[in-house]
C-alpha positions as CSV (number, residue, x, y, z in Angstrom):
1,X,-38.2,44.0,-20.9
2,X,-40.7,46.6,-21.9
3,X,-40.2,48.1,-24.7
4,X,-40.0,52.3,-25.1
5,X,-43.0,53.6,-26.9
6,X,-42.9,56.9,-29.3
7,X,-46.2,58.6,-29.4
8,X,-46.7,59.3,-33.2
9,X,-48.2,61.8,-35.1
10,X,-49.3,61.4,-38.8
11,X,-50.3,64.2,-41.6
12,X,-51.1,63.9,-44.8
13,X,-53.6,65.3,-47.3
14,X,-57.2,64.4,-46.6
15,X,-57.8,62.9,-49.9
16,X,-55.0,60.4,-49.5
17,X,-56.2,59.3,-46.5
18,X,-57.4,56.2,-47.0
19,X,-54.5,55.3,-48.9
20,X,-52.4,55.8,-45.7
21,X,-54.2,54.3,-43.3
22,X,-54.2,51.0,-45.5
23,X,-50.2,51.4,-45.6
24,X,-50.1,51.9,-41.9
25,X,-52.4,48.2,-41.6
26,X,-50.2,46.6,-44.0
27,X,-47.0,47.7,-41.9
28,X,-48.8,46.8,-38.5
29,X,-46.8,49.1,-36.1
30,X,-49.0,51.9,-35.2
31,X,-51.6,51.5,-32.3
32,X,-54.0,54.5,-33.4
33,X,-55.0,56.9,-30.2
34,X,-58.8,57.7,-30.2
35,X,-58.9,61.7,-30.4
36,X,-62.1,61.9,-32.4
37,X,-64.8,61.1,-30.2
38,X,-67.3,62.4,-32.4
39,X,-67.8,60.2,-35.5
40,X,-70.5,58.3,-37.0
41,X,-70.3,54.5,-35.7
42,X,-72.9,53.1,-38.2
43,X,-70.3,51.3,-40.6
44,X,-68.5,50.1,-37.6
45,X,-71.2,48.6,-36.1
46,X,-72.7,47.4,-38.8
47,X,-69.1,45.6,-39.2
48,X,-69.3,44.3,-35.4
49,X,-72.7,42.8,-36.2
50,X,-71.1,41.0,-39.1
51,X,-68.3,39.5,-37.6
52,X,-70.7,38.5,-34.5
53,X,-72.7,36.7,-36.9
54,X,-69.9,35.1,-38.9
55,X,-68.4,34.1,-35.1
56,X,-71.7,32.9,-33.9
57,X,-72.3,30.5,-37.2
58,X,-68.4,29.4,-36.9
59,X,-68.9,28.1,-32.9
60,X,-71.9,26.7,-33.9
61,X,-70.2,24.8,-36.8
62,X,-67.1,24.1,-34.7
63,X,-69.6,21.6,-32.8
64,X,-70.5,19.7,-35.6
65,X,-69.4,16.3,-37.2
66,X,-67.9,16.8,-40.6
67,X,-68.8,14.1,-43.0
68,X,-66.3,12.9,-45.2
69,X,-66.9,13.9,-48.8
70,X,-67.3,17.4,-49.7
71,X,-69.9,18.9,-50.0
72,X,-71.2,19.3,-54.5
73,X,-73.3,22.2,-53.2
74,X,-70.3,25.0,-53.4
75,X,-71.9,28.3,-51.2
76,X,-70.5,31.7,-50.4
77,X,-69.7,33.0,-46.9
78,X,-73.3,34.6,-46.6
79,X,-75.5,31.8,-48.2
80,X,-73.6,29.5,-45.2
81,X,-74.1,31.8,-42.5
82,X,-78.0,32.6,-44.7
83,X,-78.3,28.5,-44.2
84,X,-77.1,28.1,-41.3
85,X,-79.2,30.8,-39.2
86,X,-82.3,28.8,-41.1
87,X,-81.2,25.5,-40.6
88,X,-80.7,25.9,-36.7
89,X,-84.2,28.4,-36.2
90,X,-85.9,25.3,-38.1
91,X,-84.2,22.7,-36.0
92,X,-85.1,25.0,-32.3
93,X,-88.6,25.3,-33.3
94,X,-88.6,21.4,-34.5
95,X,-87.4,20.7,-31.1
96,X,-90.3,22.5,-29.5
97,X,-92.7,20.7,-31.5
98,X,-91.5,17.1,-31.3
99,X,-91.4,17.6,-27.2
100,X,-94.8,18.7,-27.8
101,X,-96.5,15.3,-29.9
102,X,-94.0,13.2,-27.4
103,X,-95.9,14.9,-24.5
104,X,-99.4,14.3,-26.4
105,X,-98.7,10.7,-27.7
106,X,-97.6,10.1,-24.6
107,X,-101.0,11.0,-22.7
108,X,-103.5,9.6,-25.9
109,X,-101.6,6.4,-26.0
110,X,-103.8,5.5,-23.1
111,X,-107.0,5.9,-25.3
112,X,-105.9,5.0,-28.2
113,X,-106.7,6.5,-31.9
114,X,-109.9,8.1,-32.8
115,X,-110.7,11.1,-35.0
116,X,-110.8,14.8,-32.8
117,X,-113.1,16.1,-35.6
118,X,-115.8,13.5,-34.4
119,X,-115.7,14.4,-31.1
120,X,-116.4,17.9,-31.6
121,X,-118.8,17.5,-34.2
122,X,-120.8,15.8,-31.8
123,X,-120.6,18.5,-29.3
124,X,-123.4,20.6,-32.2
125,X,-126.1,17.7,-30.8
126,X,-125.5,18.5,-27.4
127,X,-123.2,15.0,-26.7
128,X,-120.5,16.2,-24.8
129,X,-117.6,13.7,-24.6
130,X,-114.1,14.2,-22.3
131,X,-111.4,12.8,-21.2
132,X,-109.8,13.1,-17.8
133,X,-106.8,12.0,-15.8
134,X,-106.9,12.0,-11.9
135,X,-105.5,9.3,-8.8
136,X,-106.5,6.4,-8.3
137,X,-107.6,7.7,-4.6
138,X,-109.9,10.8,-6.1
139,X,-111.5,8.6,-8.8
140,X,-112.6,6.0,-6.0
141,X,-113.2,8.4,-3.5
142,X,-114.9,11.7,-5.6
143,X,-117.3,10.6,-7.5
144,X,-120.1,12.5,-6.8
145,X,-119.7,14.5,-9.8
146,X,-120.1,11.7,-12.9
147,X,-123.8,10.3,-11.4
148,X,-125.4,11.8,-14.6
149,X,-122.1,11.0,-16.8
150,X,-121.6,7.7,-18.9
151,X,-118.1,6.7,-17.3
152,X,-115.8,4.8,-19.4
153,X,-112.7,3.9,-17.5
154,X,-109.9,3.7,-20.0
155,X,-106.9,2.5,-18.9
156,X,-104.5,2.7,-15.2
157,X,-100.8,3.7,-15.4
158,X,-98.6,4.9,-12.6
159,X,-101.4,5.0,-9.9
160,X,-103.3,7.2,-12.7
161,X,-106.6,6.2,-13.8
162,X,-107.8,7.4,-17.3
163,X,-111.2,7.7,-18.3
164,X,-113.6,9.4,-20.6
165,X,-117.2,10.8,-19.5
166,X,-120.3,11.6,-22.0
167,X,-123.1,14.0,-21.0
168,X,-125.5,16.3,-22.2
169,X,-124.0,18.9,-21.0
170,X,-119.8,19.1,-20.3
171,X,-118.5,18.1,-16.9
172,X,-116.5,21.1,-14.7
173,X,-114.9,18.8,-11.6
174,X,-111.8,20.2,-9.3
175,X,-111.4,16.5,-8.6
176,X,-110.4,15.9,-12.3
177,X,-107.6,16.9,-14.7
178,X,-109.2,17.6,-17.9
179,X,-107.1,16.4,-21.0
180,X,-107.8,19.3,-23.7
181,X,-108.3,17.7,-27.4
182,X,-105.3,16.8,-29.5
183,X,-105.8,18.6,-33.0
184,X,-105.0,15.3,-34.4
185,X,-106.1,11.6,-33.4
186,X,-102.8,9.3,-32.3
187,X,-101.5,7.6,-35.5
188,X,-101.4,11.1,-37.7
189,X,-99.8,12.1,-34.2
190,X,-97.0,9.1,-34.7
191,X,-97.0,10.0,-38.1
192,X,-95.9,13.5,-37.9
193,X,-93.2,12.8,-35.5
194,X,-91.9,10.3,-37.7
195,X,-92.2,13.0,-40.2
196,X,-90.2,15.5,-38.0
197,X,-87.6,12.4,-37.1
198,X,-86.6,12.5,-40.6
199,X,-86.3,16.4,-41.2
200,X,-84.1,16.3,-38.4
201,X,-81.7,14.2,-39.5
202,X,-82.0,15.9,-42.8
203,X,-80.9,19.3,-41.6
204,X,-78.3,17.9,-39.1
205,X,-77.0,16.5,-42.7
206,X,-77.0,19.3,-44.3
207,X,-75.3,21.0,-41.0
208,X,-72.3,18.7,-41.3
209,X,-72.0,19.7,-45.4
210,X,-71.9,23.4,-44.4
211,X,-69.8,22.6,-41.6
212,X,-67.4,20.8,-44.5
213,X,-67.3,24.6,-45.8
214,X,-66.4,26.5,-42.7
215,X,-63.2,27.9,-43.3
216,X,-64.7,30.4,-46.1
217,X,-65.8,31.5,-42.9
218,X,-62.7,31.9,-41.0
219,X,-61.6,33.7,-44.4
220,X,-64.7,36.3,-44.1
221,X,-63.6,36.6,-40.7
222,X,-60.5,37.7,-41.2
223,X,-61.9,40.3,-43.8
224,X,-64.3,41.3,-41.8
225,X,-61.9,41.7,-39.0
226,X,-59.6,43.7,-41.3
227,X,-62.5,45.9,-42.7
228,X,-63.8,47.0,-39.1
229,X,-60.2,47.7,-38.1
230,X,-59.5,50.2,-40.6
231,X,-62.8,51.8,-40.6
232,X,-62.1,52.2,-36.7
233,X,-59.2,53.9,-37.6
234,X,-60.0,55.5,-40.5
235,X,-62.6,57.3,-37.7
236,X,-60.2,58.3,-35.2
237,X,-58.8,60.7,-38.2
238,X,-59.3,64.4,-37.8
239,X,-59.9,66.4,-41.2
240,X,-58.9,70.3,-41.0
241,X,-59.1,71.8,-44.1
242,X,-57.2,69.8,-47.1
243,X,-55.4,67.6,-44.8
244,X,-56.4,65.3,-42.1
245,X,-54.2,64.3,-38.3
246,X,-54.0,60.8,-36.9
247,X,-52.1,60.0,-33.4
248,X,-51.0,56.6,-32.8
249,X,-47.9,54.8,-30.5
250,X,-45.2,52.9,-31.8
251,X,-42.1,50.9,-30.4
252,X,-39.0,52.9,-30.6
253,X,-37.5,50.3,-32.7
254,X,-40.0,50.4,-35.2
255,X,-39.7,54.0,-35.7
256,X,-37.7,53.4,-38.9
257,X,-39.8,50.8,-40.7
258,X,-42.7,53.8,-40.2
259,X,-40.7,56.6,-41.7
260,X,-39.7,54.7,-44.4
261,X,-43.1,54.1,-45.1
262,X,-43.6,57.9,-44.9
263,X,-41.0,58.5,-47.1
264,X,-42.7,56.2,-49.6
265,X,-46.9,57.3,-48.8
266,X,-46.1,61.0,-49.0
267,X,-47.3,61.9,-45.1
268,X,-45.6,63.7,-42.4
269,X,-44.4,61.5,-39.5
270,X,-43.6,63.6,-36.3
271,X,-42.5,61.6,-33.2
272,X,-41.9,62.5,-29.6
273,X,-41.7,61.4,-26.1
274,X,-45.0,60.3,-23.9
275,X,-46.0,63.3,-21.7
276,X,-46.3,62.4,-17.9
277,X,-50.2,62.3,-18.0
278,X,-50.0,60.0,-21.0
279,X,-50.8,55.9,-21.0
280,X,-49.1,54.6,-24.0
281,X,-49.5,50.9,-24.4
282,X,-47.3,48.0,-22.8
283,X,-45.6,45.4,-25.3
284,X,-42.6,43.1,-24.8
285,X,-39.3,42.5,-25.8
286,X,-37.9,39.0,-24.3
287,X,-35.9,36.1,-24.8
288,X,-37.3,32.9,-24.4
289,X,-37.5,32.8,-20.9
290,X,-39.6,36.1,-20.7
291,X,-41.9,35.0,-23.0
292,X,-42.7,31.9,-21.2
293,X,-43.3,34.5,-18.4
294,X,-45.3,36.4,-20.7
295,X,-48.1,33.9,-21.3
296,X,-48.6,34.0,-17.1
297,X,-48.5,37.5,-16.4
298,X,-52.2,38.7,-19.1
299,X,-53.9,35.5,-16.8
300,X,-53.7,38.3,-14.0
301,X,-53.0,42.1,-15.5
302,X,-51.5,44.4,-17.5
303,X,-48.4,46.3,-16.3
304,X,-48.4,49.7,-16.9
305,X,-45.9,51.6,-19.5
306,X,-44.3,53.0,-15.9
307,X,-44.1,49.3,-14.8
308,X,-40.8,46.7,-14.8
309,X,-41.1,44.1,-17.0
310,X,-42.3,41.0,-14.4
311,X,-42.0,38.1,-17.0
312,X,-39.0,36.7,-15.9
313,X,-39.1,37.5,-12.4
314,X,-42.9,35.5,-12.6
315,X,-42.0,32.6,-14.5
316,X,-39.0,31.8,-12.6
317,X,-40.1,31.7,-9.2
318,X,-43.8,30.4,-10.4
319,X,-41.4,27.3,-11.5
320,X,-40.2,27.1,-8.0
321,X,-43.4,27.5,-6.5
322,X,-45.1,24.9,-8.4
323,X,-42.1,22.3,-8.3
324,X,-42.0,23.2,-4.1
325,X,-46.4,22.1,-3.9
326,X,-46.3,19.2,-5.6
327,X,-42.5,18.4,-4.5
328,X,-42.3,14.5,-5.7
329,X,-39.7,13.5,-8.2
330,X,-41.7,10.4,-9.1
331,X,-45.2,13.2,-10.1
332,X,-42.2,15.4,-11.5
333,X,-40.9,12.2,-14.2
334,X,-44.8,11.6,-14.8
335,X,-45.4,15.0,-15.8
336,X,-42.7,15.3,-18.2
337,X,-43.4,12.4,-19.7
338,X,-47.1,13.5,-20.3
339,X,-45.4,17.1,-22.0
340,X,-43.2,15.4,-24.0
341,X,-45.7,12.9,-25.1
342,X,-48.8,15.1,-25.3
343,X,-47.9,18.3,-26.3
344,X,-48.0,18.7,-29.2
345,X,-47.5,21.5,-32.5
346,X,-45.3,23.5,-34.2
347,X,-47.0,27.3,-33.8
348,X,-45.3,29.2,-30.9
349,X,-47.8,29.1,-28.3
350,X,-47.6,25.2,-28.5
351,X,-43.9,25.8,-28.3
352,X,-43.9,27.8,-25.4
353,X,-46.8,26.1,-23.6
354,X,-44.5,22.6,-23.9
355,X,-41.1,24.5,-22.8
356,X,-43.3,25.6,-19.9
357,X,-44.5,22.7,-19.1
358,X,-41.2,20.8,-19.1
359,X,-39.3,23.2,-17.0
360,X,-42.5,22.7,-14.6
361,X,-42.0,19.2,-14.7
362,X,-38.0,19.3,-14.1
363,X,-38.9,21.6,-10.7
364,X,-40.9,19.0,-9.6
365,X,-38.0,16.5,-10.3
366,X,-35.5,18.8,-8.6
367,X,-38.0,19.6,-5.8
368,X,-38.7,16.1,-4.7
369,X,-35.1,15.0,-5.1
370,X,-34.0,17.3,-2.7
371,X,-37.0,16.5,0.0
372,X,-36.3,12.7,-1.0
373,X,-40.3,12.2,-2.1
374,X,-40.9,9.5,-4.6
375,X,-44.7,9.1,-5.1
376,X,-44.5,9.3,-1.2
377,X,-42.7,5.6,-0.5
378,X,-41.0,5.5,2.6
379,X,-37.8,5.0,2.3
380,X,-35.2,4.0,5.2
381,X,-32.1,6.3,5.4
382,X,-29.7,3.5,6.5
383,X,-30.0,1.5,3.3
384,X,-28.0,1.6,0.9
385,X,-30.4,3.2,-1.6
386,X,-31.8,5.8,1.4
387,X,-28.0,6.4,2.1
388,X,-27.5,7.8,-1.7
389,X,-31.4,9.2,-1.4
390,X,-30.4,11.1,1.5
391,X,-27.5,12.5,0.6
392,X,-29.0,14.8,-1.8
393,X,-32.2,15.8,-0.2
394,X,-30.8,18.8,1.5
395,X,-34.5,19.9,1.9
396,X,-35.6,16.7,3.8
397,X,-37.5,17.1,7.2
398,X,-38.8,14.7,9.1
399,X,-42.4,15.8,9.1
400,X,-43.5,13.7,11.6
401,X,-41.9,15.2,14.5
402,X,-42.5,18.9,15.7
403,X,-38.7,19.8,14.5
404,X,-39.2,18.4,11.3
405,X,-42.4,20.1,10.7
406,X,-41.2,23.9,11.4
407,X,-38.3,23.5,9.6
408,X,-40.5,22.7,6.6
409,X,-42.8,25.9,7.2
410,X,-39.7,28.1,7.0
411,X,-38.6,26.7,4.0
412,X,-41.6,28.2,2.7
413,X,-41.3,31.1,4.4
414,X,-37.6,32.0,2.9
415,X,-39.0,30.9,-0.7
416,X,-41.3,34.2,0.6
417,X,-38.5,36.1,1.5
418,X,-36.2,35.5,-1.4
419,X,-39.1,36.5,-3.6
420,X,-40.2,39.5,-2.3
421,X,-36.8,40.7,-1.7
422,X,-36.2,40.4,-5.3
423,X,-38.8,42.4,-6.7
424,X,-37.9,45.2,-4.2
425,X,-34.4,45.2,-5.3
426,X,-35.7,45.0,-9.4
427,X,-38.2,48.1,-7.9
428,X,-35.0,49.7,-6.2
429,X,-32.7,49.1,-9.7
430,X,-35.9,50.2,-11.9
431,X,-36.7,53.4,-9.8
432,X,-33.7,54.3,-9.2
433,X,-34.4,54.4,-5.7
434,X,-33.0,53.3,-2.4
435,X,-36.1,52.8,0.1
436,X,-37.7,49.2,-1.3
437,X,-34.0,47.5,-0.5
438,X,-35.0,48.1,3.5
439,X,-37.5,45.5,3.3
440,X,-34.9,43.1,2.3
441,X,-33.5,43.1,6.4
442,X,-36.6,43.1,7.3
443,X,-37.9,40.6,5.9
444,X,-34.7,38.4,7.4
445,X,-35.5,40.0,10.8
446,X,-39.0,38.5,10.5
447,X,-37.7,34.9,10.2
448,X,-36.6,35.4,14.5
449,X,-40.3,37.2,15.3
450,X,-42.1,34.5,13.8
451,X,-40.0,31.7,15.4
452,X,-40.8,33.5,18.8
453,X,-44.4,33.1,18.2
454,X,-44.2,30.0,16.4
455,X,-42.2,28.7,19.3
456,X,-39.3,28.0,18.0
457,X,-36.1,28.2,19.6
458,X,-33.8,30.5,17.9
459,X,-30.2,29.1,16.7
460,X,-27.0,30.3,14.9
461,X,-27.4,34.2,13.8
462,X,-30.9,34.8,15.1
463,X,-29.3,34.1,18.6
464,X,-26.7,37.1,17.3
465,X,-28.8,39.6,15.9
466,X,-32.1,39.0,17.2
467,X,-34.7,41.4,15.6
468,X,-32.0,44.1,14.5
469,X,-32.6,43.5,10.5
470,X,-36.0,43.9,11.3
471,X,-35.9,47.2,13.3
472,X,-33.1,48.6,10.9
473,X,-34.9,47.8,7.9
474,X,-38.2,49.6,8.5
475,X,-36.3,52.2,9.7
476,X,-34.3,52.9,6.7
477,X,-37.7,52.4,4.5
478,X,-39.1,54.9,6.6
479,X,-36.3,57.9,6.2
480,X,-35.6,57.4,2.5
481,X,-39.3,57.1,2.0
482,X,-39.4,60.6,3.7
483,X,-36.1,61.7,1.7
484,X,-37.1,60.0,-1.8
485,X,-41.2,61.9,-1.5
486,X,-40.9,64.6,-3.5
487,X,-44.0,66.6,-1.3
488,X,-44.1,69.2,1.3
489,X,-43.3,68.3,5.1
490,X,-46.9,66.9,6.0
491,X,-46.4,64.9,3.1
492,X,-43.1,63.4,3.9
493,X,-44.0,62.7,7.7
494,X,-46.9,61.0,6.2
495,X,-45.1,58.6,3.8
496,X,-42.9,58.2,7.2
497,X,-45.7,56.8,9.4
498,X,-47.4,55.2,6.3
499,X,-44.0,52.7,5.5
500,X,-43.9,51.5,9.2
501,X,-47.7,51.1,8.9
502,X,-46.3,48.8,5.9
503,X,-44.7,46.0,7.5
504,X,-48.2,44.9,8.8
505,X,-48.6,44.0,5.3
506,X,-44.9,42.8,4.6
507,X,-45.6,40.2,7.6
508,X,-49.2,39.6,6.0
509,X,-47.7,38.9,2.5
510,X,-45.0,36.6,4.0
511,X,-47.6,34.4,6.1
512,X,-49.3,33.4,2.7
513,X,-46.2,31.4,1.3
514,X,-47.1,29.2,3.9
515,X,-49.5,27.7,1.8
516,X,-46.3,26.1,-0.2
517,X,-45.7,24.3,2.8
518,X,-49.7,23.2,3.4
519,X,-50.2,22.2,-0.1
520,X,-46.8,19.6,0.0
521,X,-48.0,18.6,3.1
522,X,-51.4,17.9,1.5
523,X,-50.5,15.8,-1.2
524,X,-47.5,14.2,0.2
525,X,-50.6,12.6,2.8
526,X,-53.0,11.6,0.1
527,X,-49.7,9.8,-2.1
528,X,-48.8,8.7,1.9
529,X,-52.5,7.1,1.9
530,X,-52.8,5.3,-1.0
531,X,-49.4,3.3,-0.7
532,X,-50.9,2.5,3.2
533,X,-54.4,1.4,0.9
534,X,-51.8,-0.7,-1.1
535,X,-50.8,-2.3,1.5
536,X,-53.4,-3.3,3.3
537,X,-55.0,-4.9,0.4
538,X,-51.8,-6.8,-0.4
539,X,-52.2,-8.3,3.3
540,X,-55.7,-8.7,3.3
541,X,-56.3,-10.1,-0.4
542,X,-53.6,-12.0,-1.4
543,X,-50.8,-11.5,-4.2
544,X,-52.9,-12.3,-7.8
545,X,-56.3,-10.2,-6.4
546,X,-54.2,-8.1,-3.9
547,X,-51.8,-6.8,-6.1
548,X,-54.6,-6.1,-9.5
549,X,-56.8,-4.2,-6.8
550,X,-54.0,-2.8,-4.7
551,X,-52.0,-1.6,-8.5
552,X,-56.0,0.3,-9.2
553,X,-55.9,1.9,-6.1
554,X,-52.7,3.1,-6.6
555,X,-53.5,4.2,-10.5
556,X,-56.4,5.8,-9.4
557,X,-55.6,7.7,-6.3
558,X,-52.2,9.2,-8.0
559,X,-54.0,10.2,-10.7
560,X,-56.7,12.3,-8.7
561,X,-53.4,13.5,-6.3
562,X,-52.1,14.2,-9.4
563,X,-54.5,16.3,-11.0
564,X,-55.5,18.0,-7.1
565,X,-51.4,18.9,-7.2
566,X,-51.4,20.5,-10.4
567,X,-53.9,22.4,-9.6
568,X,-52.2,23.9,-6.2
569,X,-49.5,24.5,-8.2
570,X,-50.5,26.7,-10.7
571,X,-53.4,28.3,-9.2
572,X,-51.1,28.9,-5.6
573,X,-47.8,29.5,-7.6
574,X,-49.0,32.5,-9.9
575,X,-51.3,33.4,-7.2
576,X,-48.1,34.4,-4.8
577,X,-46.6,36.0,-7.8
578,X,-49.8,38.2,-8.5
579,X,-51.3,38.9,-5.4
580,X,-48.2,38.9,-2.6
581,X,-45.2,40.2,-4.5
582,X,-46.7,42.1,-7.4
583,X,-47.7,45.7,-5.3
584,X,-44.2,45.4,-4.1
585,X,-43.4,46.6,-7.6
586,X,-45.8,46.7,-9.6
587,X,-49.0,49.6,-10.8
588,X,-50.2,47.8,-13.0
589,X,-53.6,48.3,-15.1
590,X,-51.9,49.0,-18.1
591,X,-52.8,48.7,-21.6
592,X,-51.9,46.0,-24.1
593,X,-50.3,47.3,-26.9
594,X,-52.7,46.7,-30.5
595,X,-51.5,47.7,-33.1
596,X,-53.6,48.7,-36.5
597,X,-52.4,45.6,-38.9
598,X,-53.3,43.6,-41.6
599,X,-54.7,39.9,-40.2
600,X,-53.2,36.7,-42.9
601,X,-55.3,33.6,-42.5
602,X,-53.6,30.9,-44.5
603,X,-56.1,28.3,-45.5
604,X,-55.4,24.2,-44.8
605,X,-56.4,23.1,-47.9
C-alpha cells in the first residue's frame, strides 16, 4: 500500500539552523520541499563536480585488475583521484603517440634507418632527396616526371612500390604519394616505442595499486554525498528575521520519531494534510509480496500520491504472464535450479531478486504442467505416463488442429480479462466508485464478439446470453460515468459519449494478451525443432556420433530457446501490466519519495 504523507513545516531560530537540518539527516524522514528558488548554487555545484569526479575515478577503477599486495604508498581520497586523472591523461595521450611511431615504423621499415638531420642538411646545397609511395601500375605507367630524378626503387609491399628520388630541385608529382620526414630515423623510432611499452605498463601498475585503494573513495563519496545533501537542504530554508522556515513531507507513521526530535532540537514542528493542488511524494508499505512487486513497477513509472498501490496486483499476474510464455515445466525445473544455484547474497535486493526469480520459475513449472509441455517431447496420451500427464494438464490443446489452436488464443484472452477486470474492481474499491466494475461484463461479452469474427462457434453460455454483458456493461459505464462526473450537463453528456468511445480501447487492450498465446506458441516450435534435429541425427549418424552431436544440438538450441523465452517473458509480462492494464487504474507520473538522510558506508576491510 501507499503510505499517507503529512506535509511538514519546520521553525526554529536562524542561528540553530544548521544544527537542525543535521538532526533532520541524521533521522532521515523528511523529504525537504524546494520553496526557495532563489539561492546561491555555487557550494552545491561545486559539491556535484566533486562527487562527478570521485564517480568518474571510481568507474574507471572498477575496470581495473587489483594486484594482490597492498599497495606501501598509503594516499588520500584527492591524491588518488589527483593520480589517477594524471595517470589516465598520460596513458590517452601515450596511446596517441604510440599509434603514431607504429604508423611511421611501419612506412620507414621499408627504407630502413638513416639519420633525418642528413637529409635535410643536404637540402642547404641544393640536393633534394624524397621518398615516395605509389602503385605498382602508376610507378610503371607515370613516369614522365622522374627523367631528371636519380630513382632508387626501395622496396615492393602489397602491390606498393617504395622509392626515393634525388634532384636539384624537389619533385611535385600527382602520380606520387610523398612520405613527409620522420623527426627521427627508424631505430630511435623502435627505441622510443619500446620506451613508451614500458611507461605503459608502468602506469597500468601503478593503476592497479590505486585501484587496491579505492574504497577511500566510496568513503569520500558517501561524504561527499552527505555534504551536497544538506547544503541542498540547508538552501531550500527561508530566513525571516531571527528565525528561519523549512517545508518538507513525511510518512504519517513517522510523524512521531520527527516530534520527538523536535522536542529534543528546540524547533517548531507543525503538520497538516496535502492540499488538492499538492504532489507529495509516493513511498511504500508492503509485505513481501509487494515488495517483490515493488522492484517491477520504478522499471516503468511512478504512481502518483492519488494512485493505488499496483505492487501486488503487478507482481502477481507478471508471474502468470511469464510462467503462461515460456509454459514448459522442464524450462520451469531449469530455471529454478539456475536461482537456487546462482543467486546469490544476503542484502535485500539479492533476497528479493532470488524470491522473484523462484516464484518465476515455479509458474513456469505450474504452467507447463497444466499444458503437459516438457522441453516440448511429444508425449502420447494413451500411455501410461501420458495417461497421468494428461490428467493434470487442464490447459492442454491440441495445437495442431484449428480447435486446439483457438482454444489456446482464448486462454490468453481470459488471462486479459481476469486482469483488467481486476484493476477496475481495485480502481472501483480505491475510488470509491461504481462505473470501472461495468467493464468487467464487458469484457465477458467480448469473449462471444471476438469468437464471431474469429469464427468460432459459440457454445454453453455464449449461446444464452450472446453479447448482453457486453451491451449492459458499457451501458452502465456510461450512466455512472455521467452520474459519478462531478461537471455541468455538457460535461456529463461528454464523459457519456467519451466511455462508449472507450471500449474501442478495452477491445484494443484485450487483443494484445494475445501475444501470451504467440510467444508459447513460438517457443513451444523452436523446443518442437530441436528434438525433430535430435532425431534426425540419431537416424542419420548412428548411436556413439549421433547421440554426442544430437545431445549438442539439443544443449545448444534450449539454451538459445531458453534465453529467447525469458526474454518474452519479462519484457511481454510487465509490458501487459504497464501498458494494457495500468491506465485502467492508474495516473501515474508520480514522485519517488527521498528523504534528507544520513548515507552509512560500512567499509569490507
Amino acid at each position: 500500500m501507499l503510505k499517507k504523507m503529512k506535509k511538514t513545516s519546520i521553525i526554529g531560530l536562524a542561528k540553530n539552523a544548521t544544527k537542525i537540518i543535521e538532526a533532520l539527516q541524521e533521522l532521515g524522514v523528511v523529504d525537504i520541499i524546494q520553496i526557495n528558488k532563489d539561492y546561491d548554487a555555487s557550494s552545491i555545484e561545486k559539491l556535484q563536480s566533486e562527487k562527478n569526479s570521485i564517480i568518474n575515478t571510481i568507474k574507471y577503477l572498477a575496470a581495473t585488475p587489483v594486484t594482490e599486495k597492498l599497495s606501501s604508498d598509503d594516499k588520500q581520497a584527492a591524491e588518488i583521484i589527483q593520480r589517477t586523472t594524471e595517470v589516465r591523461a598520460r596513458l590517452d595521450a601515450m596511446s596517441e603517440e604510440r599509434r603514431k611511431r607504429q604508423k611511421q615504423i611501419e612506412i620507414w621499415s621499408n627504407f630502413g634507418d638513416f639519420e633525418p638531420e642528413k637529409i635535410i642538411s643536404l637540402q642547404k646545397q641544393n640536393i633534394y632527396i624524397q621518398f615516395f609511395r605509389a602503385s605498382e601500375a602508376v610507378f610503371s605507367t607515370y613516369n614522365e616526371d622522374l627523367a631528371n630524378y636519380d630513382v632508387v626503387e626501395i622496396a615492393r609491399k602489397s602491390q606498393k612500390v617504395f622509392f626515393m628520388t634525388m634532384g636539384t630541385v624537389p619533385l611535385d608529382s600527382p602520380f606520387y604519394e610523398e612520405l613527409p620526414l620522420p623527426d627521427l630515423g627508424l631505430i630511435a623510432l623502435e627505441k622510443e616505442l619500446a620506451g613508451f611499452e614500458d611507461e605503459r605498463k608502468s602506469l597500468e601498475n601503478e593503476i592497479k595499486e590505486l585501484a587496491v585503494q579505492k574504497e577511500k573513495l566510496i568513503q569520500s563519496l558517501v561524504i561527499k554525498e552527505n555534504q551536497y545533501n544538506f547544503q541542498k537542504a540547508l538552501a531550500q530554508q527561508v530566513i525571516s528575521g531571527e528565525l528561519f522556515y523549512l517545508q518538507g513531507w513525511v510518512p504519517e507513521d513517522s510523524i512521531t520519531p520527527l516530534k520527538k526530535l523536535s522536542d529534543d532540537t528546540g524547533f517548531i514542528l507543525l503538520a497538516e494534510e496535502p492540499a488538492e493542488d499538492d504532489t507529495p511524494p509516493t513511498t511504500h508499505k508492503n509485505s513481501t509480496l509487494g515488495e517483490m512487486g515493488e522492484s517491477l513497477i520504478y522499471i516503468y513509472d511512478t504512481p502518483a500520491y492519488q494512485d493505488i498501490d499496483p505492487s501486488s496486483t503487478v507482481f502477481i499476474f507478471f508471474s502468470i504472464f511469464f510462467g503462461m510464455i515460456i509454459s514448459d515445466a522442464g524450462y520451469g525445473a531449469i530455471l529454478l535450479l539456475l536461482s537456487l544455484w546462482l543467486i546469490r547474497g544476503k542484502s535485500k535486493g539479492a533476497l528479493l531478486f532470488r524470491r522473484l526469480s523462484i516464484t518465476l520459475s515455479i509458474s513456469t513449472i505450474l504452467m507447463g504442467i497444466l499444458t503437459a509441455s516438457y522441453f516440448a517431447i511429444p508425449i502420447n496420451p494413451e500411455s501410461s505416463v501420458g495417461k497421468i500427464i494428461h490428467s493434470v494438464a487442464f490447459l492442454y490443446n491440441d495445437t495442431t488442429q484449428r480447435e486446439g489452436l483457438m482454444s489456446a488464443m482464448f486462454v490468453s484472452l481470459w488471462a486479459g480479462i481476469l486482469n483488467i477486470s481486476w484493476v477496475n474492481i481495485y480502481k472501483a474499491y480505491h475510488s470509491r466508485k461504481l462505473s470501472p466494475l461495468g467493464w468487467i461484463p464487458a469484457l465477458i461479452g467480448l469473449v462471444p464478439l471476438l469468437k464471431l469474427l474469429f469464427g468460432v462457434p459459440w457454445s454453453g453460455w455464449e449461446k444464452v446470453v450472446g453479447l448482453w454483458p457486453l451491451y449492459i456493461g458499457i451501458g452502465f459505464v456510461a450512466i455512472m460515468t455521467a452520474i459519478e462526473t462531478k461537471t455541468s450537463l455538457g460535461g456529463r453528456i461528454g464523459a457519456f459519449a467519451f466511455s462508449i468511445y472507450t471500449v474501442v480501447q478495452l477491445i484494443a487492450d484485450l487483443l494484445s494478451y494475445l501475444r501470451i498465446f504467440a510467444l508459447a506458441m513460438a517457443g513451444a516450435k523452436m523446443a518442437e525443432t530441436f528434438g525433430m534435429l535430435f532425431s534426425m541425427i540419431m537416424d542419420g549418424a548412428g548411436l556413439v556420433a549421433g547421440l554426442t552431436l544430437g545431445v549438442i544440438v539439443l544443449l545448444i538450441g534450449h539454451s538459445i530457446n531458453l534465453v529467447l523465452n525469458i526474454m518474452g517473458g519479462v519484457i511481454h509480462g510487465l509490458r501487459l501490466n504497464f501498458i494494457e492494464s495500468y491506465h485502467w487504474c492508474l495516473d501515474g507520473g508520480g514522485k519517488q519519495y527521498n528523504p534528507l538522510k544520513t548515507i552509512k558506508y560500512e567499509t569490507t576491510a
